[in-house]
C-alpha positions, -999 to 999 in steps of 0.1 A, spaced: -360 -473 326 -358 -503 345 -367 -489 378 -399 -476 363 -408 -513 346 -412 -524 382 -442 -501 394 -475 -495 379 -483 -458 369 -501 -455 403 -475 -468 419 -449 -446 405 -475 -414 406 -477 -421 444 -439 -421 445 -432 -383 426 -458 -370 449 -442 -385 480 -411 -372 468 -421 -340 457 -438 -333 493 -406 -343 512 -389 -316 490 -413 -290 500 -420 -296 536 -384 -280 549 -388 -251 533 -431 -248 541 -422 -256 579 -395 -227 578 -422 -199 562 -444 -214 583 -428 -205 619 -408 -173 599 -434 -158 576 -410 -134 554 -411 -121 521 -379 -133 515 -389 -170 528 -417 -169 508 -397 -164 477 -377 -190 485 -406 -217 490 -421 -202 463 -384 -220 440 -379 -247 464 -415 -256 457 -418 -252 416 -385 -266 416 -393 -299 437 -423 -299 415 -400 -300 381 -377 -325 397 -398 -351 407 -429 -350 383 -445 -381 373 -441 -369 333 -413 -340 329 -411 -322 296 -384 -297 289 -408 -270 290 -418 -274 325 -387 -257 335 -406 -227 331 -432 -231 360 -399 -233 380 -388 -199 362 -415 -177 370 -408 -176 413 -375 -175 404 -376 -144 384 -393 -131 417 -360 -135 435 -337 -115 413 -337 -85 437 -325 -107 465 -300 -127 441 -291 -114 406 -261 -136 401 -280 -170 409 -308 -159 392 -296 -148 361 -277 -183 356 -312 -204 366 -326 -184 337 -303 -190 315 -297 -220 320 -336 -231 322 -339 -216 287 -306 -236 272 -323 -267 284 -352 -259 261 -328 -255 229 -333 -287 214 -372 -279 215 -366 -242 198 -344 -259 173 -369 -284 161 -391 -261 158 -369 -236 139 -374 -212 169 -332 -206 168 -329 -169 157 -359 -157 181 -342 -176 210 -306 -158 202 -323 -124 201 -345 -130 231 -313 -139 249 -298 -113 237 -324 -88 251 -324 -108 287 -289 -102 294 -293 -66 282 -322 -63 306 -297 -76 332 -271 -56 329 -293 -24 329 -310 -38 363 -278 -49 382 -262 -11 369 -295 5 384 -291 -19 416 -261 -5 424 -264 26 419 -278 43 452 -305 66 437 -325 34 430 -319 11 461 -355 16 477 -372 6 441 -385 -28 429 -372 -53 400 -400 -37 375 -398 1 380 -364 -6 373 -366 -23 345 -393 8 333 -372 32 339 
């Protein structure tokens, strides 16, 4: 709180987006020279998530416009994504509990890592390797 006391709100909005733009650039140069799918996922998170990170006003809920790229990348990385989700939805448990949101946010995570578990088993099996996250999940 003290750092903030010392700037204006202009001065400090200039700051996040300074800050935010140093996050992104790296990974915008890279998809920039090596235009990939897979880089573009990955600027797609670094980006949301530099976004979350150095915001002028961050809520708890903004974790979720970090989440949606992310979800994009669970082909590429089930592991690290599963834990982001998880994780980005435990952050928002204070929220759910003051707004007696508890039971819906245990049986929703419930039904995630259920959902998981049948897309990492259809992963790995080999009938299903040339298919995408969602006809996975369909099927």
């Amino acid at each position: 709180m003290l750092f903030r006391d010392n700037f204006t709100n202009e001065e400090m909005a200039r700051i996040c987006l300074m800050c935010t733009a140093t996050a992104i650039i790296p990974s915008s140069i890279s998809l920039l020279f090596r235009p990939r799918k897979r880089q573009f996922l990955y600027a797609l998170v670094n980006s949301s998530l530099a976004f979350f990170l150095f915001s002028f006003q961050v809520h708890e809920k903004s974790i979720l416009i970090a989440a949606m790229p992310a979800i994009l990348t669970f082909p590429l990385e089930p592991f690290m994504t599963f834990w982001f989700l998880q994780i980005s939805t435990f952050i928002m448990l204070p929220l759910l509990v003051k707004d007696g949101l508890t039971g819906a946010f245990l049986g929703y995570s419930g039904v995630f890592l259920l959902l998981v578990k049948l897309a990492v088993d259809n992963l790995k099996s080999e009938k299903h390797q040339d298919m995408n996250f969602l006809s996975i999940l369909w099927n």
